[in-house]
mmJSON file of the N, C-alpha and C atoms, coordinates in Angstrom:
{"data_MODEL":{"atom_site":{
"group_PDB":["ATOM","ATOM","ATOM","ATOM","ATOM","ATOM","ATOM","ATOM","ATOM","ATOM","ATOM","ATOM","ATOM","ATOM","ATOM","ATOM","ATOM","ATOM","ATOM","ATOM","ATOM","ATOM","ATOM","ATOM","ATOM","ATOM","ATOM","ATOM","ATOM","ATOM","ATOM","ATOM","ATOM","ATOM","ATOM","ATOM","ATOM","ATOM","ATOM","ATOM","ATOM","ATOM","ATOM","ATOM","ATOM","ATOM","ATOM","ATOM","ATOM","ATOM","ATOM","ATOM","ATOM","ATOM","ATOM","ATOM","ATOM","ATOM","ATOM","ATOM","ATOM","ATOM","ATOM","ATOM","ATOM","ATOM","ATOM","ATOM","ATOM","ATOM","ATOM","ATOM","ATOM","ATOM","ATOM","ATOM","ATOM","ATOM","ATOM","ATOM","ATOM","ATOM","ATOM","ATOM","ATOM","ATOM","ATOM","ATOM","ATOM","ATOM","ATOM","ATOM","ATOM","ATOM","ATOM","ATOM","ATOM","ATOM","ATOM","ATOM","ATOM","ATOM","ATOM","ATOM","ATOM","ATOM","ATOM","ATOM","ATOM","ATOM","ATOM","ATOM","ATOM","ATOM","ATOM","ATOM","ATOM","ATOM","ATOM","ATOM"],
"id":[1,2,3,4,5,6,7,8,9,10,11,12,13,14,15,16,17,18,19,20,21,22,23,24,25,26,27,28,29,30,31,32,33,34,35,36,37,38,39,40,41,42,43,44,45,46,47,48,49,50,51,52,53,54,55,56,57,58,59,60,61,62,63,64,65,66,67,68,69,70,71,72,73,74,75,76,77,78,79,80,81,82,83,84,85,86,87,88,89,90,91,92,93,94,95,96,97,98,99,100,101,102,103,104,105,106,107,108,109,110,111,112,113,114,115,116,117,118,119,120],
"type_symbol":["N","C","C","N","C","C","N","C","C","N","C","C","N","C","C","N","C","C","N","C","C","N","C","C","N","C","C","N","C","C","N","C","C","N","C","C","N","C","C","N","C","C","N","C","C","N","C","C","N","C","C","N","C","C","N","C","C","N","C","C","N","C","C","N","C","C","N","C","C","N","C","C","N","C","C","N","C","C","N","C","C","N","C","C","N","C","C","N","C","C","N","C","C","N","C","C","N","C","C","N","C","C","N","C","C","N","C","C","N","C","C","N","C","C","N","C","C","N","C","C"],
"label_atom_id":["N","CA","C","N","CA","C","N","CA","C","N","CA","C","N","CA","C","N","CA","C","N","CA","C","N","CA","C","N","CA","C","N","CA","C","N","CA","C","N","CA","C","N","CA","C","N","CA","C","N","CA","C","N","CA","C","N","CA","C","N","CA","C","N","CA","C","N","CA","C","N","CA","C","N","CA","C","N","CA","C","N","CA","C","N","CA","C","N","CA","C","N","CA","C","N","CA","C","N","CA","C","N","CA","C","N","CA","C","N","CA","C","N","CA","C","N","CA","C","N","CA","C","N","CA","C","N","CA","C","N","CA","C","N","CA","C","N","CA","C"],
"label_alt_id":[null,null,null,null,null,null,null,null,null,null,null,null,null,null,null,null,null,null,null,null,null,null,null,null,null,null,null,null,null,null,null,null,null,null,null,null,null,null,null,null,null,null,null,null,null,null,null,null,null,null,null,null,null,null,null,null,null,null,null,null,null,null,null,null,null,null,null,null,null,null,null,null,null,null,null,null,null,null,null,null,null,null,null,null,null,null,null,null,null,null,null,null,null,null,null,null,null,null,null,null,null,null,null,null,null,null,null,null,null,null,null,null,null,null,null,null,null,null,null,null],
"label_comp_id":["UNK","UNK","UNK","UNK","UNK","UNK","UNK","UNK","UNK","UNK","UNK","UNK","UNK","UNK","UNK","UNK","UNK","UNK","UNK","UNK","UNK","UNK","UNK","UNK","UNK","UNK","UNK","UNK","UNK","UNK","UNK","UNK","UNK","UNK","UNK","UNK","UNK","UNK","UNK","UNK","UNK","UNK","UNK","UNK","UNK","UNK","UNK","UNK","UNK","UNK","UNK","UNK","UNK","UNK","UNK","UNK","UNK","UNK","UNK","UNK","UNK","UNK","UNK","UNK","UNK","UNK","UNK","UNK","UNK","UNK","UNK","UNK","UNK","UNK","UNK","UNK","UNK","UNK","UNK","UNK","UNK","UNK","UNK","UNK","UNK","UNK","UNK","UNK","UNK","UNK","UNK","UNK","UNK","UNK","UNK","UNK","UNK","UNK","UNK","UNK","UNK","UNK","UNK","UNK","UNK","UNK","UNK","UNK","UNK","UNK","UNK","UNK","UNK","UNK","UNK","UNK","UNK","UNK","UNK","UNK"],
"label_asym_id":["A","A","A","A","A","A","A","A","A","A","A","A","A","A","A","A","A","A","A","A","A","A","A","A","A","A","A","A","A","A","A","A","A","A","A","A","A","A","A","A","A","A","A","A","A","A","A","A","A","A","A","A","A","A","A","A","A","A","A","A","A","A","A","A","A","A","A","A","A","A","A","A","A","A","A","A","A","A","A","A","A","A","A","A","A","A","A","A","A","A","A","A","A","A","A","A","A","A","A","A","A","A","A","A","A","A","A","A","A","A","A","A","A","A","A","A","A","A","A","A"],
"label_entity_id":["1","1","1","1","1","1","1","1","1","1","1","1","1","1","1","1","1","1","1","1","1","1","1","1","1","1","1","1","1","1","1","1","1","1","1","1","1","1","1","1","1","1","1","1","1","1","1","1","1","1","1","1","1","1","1","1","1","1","1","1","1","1","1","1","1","1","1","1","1","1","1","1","1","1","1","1","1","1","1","1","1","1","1","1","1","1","1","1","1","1","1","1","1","1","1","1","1","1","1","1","1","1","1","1","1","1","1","1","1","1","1","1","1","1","1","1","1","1","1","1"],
"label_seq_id":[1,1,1,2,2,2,3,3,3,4,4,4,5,5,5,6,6,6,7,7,7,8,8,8,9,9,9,10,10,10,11,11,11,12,12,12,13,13,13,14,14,14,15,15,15,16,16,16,17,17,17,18,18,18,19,19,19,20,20,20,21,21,21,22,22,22,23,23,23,24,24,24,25,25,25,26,26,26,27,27,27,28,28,28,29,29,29,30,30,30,31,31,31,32,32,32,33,33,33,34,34,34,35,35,35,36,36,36,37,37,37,38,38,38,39,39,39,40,40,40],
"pdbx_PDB_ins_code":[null,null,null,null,null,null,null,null,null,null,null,null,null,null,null,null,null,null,null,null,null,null,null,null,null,null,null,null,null,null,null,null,null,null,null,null,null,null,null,null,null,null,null,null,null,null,null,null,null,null,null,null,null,null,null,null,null,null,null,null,null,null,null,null,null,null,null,null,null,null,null,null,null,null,null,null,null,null,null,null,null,null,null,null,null,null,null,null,null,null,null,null,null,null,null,null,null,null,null,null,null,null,null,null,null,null,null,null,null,null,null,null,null,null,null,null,null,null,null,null],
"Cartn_x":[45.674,44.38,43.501,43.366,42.651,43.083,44.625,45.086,44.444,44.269,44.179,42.314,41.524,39.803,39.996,40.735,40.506,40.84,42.172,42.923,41.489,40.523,39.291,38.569,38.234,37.117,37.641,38.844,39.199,39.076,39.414,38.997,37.628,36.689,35.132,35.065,35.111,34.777,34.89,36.57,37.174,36.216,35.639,34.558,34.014,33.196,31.719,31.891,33.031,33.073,33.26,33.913,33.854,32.791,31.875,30.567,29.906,29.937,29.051,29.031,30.959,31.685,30.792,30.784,30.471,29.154,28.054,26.992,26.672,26.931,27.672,27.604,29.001,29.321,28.404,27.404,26.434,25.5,25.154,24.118,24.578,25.386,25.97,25.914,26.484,26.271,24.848,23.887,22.398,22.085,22.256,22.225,22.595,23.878,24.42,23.599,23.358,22.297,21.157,20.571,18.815,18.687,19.334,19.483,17.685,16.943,15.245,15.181,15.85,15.766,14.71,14.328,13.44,13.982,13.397,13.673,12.667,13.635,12.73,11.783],
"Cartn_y":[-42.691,-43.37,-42.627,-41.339,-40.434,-40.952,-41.04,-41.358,-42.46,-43.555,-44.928,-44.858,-43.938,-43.426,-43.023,-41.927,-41.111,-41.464,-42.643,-43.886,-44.542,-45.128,-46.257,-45.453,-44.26,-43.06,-42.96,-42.805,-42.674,-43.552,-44.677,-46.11,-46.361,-46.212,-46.199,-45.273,-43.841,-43.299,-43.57,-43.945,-44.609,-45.774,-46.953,-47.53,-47.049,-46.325,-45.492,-44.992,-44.329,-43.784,-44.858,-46.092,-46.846,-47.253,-47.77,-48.351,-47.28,-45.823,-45.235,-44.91,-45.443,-45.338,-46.496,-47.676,-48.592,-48.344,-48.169,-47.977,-47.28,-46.346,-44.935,-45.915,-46.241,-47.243,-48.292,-48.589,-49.878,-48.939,-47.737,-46.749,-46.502,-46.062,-45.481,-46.934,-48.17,-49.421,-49.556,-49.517,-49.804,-48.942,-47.258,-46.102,-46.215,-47.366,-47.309,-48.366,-49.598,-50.771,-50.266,-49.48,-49.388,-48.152,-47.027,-45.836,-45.206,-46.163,-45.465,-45.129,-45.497,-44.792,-45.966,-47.204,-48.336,-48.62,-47.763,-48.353,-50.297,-50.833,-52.522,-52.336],
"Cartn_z":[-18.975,-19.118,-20.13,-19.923,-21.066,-22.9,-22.45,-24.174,-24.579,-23.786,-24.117,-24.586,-23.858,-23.781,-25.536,-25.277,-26.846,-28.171,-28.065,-28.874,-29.527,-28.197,-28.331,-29.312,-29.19,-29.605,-30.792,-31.184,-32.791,-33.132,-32.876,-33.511,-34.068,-32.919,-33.024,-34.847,-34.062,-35.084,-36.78,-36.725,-38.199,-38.223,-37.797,-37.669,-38.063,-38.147,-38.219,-39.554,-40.207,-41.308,-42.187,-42.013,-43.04,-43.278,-42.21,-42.417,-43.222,-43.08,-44.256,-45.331,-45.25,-46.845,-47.869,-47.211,-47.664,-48.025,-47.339,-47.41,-48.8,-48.994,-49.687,-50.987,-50.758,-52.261,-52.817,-51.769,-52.029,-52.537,-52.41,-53.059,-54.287,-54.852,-55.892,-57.087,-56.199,-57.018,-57.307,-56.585,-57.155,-57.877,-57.655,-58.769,-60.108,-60.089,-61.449,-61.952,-60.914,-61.769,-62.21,-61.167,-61.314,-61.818,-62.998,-63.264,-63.018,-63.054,-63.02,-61.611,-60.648,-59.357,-58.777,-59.327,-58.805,-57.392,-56.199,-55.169,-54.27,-53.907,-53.535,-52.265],
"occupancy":[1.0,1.0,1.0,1.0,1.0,1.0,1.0,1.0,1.0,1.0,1.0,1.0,1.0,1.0,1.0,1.0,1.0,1.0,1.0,1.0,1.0,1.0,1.0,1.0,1.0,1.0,1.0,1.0,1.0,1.0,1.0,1.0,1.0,1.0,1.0,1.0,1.0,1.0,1.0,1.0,1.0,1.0,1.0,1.0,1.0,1.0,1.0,1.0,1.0,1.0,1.0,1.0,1.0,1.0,1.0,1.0,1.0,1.0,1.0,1.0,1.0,1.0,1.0,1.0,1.0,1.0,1.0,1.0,1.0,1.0,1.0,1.0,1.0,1.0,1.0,1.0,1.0,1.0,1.0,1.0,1.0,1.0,1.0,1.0,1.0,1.0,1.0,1.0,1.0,1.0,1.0,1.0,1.0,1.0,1.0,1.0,1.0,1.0,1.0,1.0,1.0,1.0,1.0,1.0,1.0,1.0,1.0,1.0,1.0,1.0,1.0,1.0,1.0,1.0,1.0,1.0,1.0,1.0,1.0,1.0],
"B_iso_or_equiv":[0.0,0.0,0.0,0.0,0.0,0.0,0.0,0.0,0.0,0.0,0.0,0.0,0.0,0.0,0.0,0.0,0.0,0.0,0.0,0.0,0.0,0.0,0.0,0.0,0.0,0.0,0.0,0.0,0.0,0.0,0.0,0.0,0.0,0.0,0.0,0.0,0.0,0.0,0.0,0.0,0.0,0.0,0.0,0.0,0.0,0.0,0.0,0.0,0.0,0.0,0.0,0.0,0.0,0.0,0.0,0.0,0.0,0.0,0.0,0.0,0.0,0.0,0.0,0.0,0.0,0.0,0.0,0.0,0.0,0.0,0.0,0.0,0.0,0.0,0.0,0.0,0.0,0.0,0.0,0.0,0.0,0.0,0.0,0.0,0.0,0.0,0.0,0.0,0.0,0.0,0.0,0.0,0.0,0.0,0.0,0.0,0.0,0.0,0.0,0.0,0.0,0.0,0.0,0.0,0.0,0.0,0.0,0.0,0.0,0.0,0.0,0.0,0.0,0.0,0.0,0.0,0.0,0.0,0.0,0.0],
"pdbx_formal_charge":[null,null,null,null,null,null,null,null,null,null,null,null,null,null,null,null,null,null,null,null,null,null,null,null,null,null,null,null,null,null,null,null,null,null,null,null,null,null,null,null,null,null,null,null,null,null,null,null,null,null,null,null,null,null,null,null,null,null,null,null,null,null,null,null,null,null,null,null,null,null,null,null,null,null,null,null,null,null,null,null,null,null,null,null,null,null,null,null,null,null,null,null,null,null,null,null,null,null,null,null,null,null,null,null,null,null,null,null,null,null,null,null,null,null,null,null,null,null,null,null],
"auth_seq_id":[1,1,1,2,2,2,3,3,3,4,4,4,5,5,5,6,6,6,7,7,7,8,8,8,9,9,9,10,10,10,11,11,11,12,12,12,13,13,13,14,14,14,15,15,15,16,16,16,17,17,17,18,18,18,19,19,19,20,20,20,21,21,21,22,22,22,23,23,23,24,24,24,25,25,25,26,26,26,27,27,27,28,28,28,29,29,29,30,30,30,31,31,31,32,32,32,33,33,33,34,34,34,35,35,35,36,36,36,37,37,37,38,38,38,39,39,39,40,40,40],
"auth_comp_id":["UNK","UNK","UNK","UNK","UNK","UNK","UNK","UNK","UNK","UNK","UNK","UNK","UNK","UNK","UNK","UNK","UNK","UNK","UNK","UNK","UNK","UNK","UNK","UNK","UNK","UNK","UNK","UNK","UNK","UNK","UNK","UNK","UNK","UNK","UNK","UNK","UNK","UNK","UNK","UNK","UNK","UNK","UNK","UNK","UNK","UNK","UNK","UNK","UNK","UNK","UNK","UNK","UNK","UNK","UNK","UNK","UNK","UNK","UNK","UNK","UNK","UNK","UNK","UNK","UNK","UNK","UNK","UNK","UNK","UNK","UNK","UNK","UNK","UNK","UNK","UNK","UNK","UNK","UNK","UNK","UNK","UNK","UNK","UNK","UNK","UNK","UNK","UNK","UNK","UNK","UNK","UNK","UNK","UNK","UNK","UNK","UNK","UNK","UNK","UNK","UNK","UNK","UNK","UNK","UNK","UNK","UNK","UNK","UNK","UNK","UNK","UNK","UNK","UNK","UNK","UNK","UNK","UNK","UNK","UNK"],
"auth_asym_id":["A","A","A","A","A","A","A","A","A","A","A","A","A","A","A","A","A","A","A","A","A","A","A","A","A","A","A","A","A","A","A","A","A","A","A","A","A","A","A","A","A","A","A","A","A","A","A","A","A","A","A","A","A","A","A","A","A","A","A","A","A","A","A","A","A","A","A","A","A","A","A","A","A","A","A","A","A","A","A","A","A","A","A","A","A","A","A","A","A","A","A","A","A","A","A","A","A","A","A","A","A","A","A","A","A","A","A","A","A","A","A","A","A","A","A","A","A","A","A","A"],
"auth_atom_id":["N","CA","C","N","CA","C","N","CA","C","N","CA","C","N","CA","C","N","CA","C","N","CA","C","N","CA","C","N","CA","C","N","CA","C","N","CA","C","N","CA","C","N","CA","C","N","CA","C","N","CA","C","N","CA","C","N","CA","C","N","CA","C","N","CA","C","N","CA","C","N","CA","C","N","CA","C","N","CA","C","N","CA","C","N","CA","C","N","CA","C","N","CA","C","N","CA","C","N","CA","C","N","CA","C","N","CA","C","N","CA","C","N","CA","C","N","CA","C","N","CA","C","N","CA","C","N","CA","C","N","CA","C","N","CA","C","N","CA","C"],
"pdbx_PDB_model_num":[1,1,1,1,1,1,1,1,1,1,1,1,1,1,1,1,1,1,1,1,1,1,1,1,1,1,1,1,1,1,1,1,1,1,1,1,1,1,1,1,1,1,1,1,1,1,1,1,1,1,1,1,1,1,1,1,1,1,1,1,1,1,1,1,1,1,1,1,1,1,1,1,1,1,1,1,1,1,1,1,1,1,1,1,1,1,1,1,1,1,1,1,1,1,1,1,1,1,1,1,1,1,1,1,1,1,1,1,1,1,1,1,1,1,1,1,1,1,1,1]
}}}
């Protein structure tokens, strides 16, 4: 039962890192559009 808890928990986590990968990459994309740093 523990394996199947800690299985869920790595999952989550890999979750979690993609979402900030992405995030991440959506920053770097407006950085490269808006080089003046024009935050909206």
């Amino acid at each position: 039962m523990l394996i199947v808890i800690s299985i869920l928990l790595i999952e989550n986590f890999n979750q979690q890192d993609a979402v900030i990968d992405q995030r991440l990459l959506q920053q770097q994309e407006i950085d490269r559009l808006y080089p003046n740093g024009s935050n909206f």
